[in-house]
N, C-alpha and C positions, 0 to 999 in steps of 0.2 A: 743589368750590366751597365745600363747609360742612366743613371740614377742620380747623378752628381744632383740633378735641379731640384732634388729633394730637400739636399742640408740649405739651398740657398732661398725657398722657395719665399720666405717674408721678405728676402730684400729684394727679390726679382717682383714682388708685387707691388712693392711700395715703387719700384721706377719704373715700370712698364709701360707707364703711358709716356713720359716721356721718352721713353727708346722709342718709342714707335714713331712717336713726332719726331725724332731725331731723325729716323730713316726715311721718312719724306723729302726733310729736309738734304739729307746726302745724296740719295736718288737724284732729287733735283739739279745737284751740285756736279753728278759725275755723268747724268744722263740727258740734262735739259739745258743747262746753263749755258749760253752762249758766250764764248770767250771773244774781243773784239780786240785790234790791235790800240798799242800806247802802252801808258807806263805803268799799268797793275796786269798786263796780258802774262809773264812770265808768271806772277803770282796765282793766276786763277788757273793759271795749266797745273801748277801745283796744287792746289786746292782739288779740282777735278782730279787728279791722281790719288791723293791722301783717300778724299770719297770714294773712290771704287774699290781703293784695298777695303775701309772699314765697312766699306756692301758684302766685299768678298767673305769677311769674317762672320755680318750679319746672315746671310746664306749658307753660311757652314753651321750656326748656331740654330737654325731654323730648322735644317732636314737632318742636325745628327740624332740620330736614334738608332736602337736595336735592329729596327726593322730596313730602314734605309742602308746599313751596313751588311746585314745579311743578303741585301739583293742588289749589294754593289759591286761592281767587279775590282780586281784589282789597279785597271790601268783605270777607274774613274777615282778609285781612291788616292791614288799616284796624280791624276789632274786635280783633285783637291788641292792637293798639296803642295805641288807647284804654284797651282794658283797664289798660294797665302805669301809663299817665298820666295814667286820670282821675283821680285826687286834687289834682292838681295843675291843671287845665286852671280856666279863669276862671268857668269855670258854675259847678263844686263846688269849689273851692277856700276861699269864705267860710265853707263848715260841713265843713270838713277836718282832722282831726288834722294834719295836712302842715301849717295856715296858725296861728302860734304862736298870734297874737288869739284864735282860734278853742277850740282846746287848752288856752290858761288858763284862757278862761269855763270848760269840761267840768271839768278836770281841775287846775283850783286856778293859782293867778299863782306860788306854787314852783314844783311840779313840770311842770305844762302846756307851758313852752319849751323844756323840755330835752328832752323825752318826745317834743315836735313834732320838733327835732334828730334824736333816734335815728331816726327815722321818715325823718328826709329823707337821712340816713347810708346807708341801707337799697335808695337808688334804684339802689346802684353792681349791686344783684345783675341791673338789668335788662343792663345790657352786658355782665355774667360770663356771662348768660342766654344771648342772643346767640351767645356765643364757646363756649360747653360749658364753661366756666371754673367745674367743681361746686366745686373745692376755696376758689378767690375766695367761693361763695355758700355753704358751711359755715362761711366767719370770721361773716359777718356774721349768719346762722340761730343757730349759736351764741352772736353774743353778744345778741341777743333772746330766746332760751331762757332765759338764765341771768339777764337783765333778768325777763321773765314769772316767774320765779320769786322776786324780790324784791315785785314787782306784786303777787302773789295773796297776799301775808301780811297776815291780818287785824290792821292796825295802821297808822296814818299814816306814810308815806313821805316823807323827805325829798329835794329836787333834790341834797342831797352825797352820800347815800346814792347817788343814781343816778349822782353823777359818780365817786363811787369805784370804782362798779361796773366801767363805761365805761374807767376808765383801768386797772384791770385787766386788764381784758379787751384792750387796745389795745398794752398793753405787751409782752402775748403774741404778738400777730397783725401787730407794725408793721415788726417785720424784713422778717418775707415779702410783707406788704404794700406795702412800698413796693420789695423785689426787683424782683414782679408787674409794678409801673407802670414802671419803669426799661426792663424788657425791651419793653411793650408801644407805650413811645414810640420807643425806638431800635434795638430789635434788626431789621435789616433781613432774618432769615432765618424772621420771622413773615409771611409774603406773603400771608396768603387775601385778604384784602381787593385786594389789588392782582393775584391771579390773577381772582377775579370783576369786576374792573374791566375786564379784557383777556377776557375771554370770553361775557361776558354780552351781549345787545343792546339798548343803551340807549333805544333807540327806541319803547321799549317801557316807559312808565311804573312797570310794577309791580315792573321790575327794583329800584328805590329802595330795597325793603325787604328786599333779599337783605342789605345792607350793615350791619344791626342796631341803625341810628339812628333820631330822630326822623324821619318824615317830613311836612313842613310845607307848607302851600298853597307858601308862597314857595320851598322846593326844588323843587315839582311846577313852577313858575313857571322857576327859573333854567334845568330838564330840557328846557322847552318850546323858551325861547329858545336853547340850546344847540342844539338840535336843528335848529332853523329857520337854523343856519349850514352854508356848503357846505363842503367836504370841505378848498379851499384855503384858508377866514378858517379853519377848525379850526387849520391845520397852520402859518397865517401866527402865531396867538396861541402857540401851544406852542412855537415856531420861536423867539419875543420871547422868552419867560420861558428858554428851556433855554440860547440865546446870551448873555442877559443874566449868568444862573450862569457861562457860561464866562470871559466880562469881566472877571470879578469876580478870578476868579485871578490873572490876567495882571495886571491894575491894582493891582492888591495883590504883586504880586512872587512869590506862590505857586506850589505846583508842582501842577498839575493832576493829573500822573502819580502824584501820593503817594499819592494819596485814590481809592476806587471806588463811593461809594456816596456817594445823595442821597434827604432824605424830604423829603416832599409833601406839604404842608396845603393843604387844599381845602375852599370850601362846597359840602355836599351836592345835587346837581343837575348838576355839570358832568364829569360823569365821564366823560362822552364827549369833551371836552378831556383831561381826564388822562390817559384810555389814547395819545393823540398823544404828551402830554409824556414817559409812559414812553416810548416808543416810538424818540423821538428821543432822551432820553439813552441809550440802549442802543445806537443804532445811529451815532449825531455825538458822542458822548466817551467809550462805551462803560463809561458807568457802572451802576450796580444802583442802581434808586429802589426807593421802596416809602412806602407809605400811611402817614404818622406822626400825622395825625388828619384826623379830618371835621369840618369845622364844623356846627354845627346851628343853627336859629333858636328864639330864647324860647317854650315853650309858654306861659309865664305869668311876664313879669320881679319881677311882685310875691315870686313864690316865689323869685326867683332873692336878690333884695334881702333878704328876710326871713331866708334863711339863709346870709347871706355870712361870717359869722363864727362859725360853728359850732362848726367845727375849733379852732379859738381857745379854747373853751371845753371841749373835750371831750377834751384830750390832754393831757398836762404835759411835765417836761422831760426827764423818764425815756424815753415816749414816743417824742418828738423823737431823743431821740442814740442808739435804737436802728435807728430808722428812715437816722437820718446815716452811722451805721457799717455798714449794712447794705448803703447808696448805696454806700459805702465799697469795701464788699468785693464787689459785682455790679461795679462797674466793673473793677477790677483783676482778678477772673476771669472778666473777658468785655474783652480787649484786640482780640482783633480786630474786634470791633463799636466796639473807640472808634477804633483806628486806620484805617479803614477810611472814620469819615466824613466824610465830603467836605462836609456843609452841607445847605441846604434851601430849598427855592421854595414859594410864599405865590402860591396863588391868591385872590382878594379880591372878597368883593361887597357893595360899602358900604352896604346895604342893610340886612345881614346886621347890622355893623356898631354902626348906628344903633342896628338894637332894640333891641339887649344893653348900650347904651349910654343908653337912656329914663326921664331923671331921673324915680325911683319912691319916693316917700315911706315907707320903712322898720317895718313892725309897731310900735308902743311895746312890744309883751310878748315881741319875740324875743330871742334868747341874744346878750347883751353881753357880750363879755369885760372884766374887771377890768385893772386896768394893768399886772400882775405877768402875767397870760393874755397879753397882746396883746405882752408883750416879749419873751415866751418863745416864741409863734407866730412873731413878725418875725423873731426872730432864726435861729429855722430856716428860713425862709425864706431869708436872708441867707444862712446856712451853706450849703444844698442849692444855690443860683446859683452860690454859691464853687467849689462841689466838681463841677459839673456845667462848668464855665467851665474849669475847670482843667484835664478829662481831654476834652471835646471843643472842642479852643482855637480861638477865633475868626481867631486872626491865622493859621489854618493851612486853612481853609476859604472857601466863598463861600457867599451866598446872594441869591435875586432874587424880586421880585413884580412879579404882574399883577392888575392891577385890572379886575374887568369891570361895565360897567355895564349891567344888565339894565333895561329899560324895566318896568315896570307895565303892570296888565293893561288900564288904560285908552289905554296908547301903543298900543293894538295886538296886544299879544301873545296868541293866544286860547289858551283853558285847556288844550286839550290839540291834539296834532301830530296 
């Protein structure tokens, strides 16, 4: 069920030793360091905070397994989790390093945003966490080691200085980093998630956290109503969406027969729908699905809006076209993952939707990018659609959604099955 460290297990060997030398080094930073007053004291309070998040991540990477989950309860699994997120959640997030406002007061209207940025960069280590993905959370330990180490110099630091750092360090780690995501949206021979969706029993709330996302009142909510359906609306929903993908071919002139494989986006809660959907493309068109993301709901849109442009500001174009050539070159030597796929269905809970969609008035002190930033983001943008369009072509595929609308807890739905 927790197998993920299998598909990664050469690149987890090849940095192991340094993760490990990293978490000494962070230990030390968030457990031993003595912080002294003067003019780098706000910086090491941040330092020591950034450290104990990515300890908290290292600790959740260390005891996730089959076995630790079976004999965890739910209110430890619930303190996991907060653990990872409370920076971010709307209690603490106004005296947050993570909330930029917050960070410039501390740590100066320079440096403070950008410093917030590397902080919220730093969240990808909770999903590598999840997945055993050490070598994912050595890029990013690494590049806050070598950040701390510009930090502790007794002398005013500038935001270029930080961004030079950063795009250092980025132009090292952006090939493989963007390899990483390529594989983990499309490769359909990464299955855990879709083997734990087929063997788990949903009916059982605490299964949610097997799956290494958020988990929100509102997915406990979608799991409830999920559940409260019988076995034929299950199979009449999955039955729409898997016929509707088949339509698709045929009304399009396509060959069903070319294609074997279909991924699955879903909001987290309905997984007990999903194992149906698998279930029926495996056995009415005999294709291979698999999990190509989970939706999750806003723990806090302020933070979402504060750092929507981050990225924008913390890469250049060097960056950029190695990450493109990298896209590049995972595609064309992984052909049979592009030939192979067949499209994708869009489970939907407009709910879900709305949140992430909740006109939120923007920090004034978070990371804008300049106009020469923001052309240079777009444009790879633009380039990565191109080159993503190109090798898995629309006019050779289908895809279909279903929309489910889940009632509120005031319709009725009680909080738990």
């Amino acid at each position: 069920m927790f197998d993920d460290q299998y598909y990664y297990k050469l690149l987890n060997a090849r940095s192991d030793a340094r993760y490990y030398k990293e978490q000494e080094q962070l230990e030390w930073i968030a457990k031993e360091m003595k912080i002294h007053k003067g003019p780098k004291e706000a910086r090491m309070r941040y330092a020591k905070s950034v450290a104990q998040f990515l300890l908290s991540c290292i600790e959740i990477e260390k005891k996730w397994s089959e076995e630790y989950f079976c004999l965890a309860s739910k209110e430890q699994l619930k303190r996991d989790q907060d653990r990872l997120y409370s920076e971010i959640s709307p209690e603490h997030y106004v005296k947050s390093i993570w909330n930029p406002t917050f960070a410039a007061k501390v740590l100066g209207s320079d440096c403070g945003p950008i410093l917030s940025a590397v902080a919220a960069s730093m969240f990808e280590n909770i999903v590598c966490a999840y997945r055993h993905m050490r070598f994912s959370m050595h890029w990013n330990q690494e590049v806050f080691l070598n950040l701390f180490q510009l930090l502790n110099q007794d002398r005013k630091i500038s935001a270029e200085e930080i961004r030079e750092l950063l795009i250092s360090q980025y132009e090292v780690y952006s090939a493989e980093k963007q390899a990483v995501l390529l594989h983990i949206h499309y490769d359909f021979q990464n299955r855990t998630r879709k083997d734990t969706i087929e063997t788990l029993d949903w009916s059982d709330p605490i299964n949610l956290y097997t799956l290494g996302v958020y988990v929100s009142e509102e997915a406990l909510e979608r799991r409830n109503y999920i559940e409260q359906l019988t076995e034929e609306e299950i199979h009449a929903l999955a039955d729409r969406l898997v016929q509707d993908f088949r339509r698709g071919f045929f009304q399009g002139g396509r060959d069903i027969l070319s294609k074997r494989v279909v991924g699955i986006y879903y909001p987290l809660g309905m997984e007990r729908l999903v194992r149906e959907v698998i279930a029926l493309f495996r056995t009415e068109i005999h294709y291979v699905s698999y999990v190509t993301q989970i939706d999750t709901d806003p723990i806090n849109v302020q933070y979402k809006v504060d750092h929507a442009d981050d990225m924008a500001c913390l890469v250049d174009a060097l960056c950029c076209e190695k990450a493109l050539e990298s896209t590049a070159k995972e595609l064309e030597a992984n052909a049979e993952m592009v030939d192979a796929a067949g499209g994708y269905v869009v489970i939907r809970d407009p709910r879900q939707a709305a949140a992430w969609a909740k006109e939120t008035e923007a920090s004034p002190d978070r990371l804008v990018p300049t106009e020469e930033q923001r052309a240079v983001w777009e444009n790879f943008e633009k380039e990565y659609t191109a080159l993503i369009g190109k090798n898995f072509v629309e006019a050779t595929m289908s895809h279909a959604e279903l929309e489910i609308q889940v009632p509120q807890k005031e319709d009725g739905v009680p909080e738990n099955v």
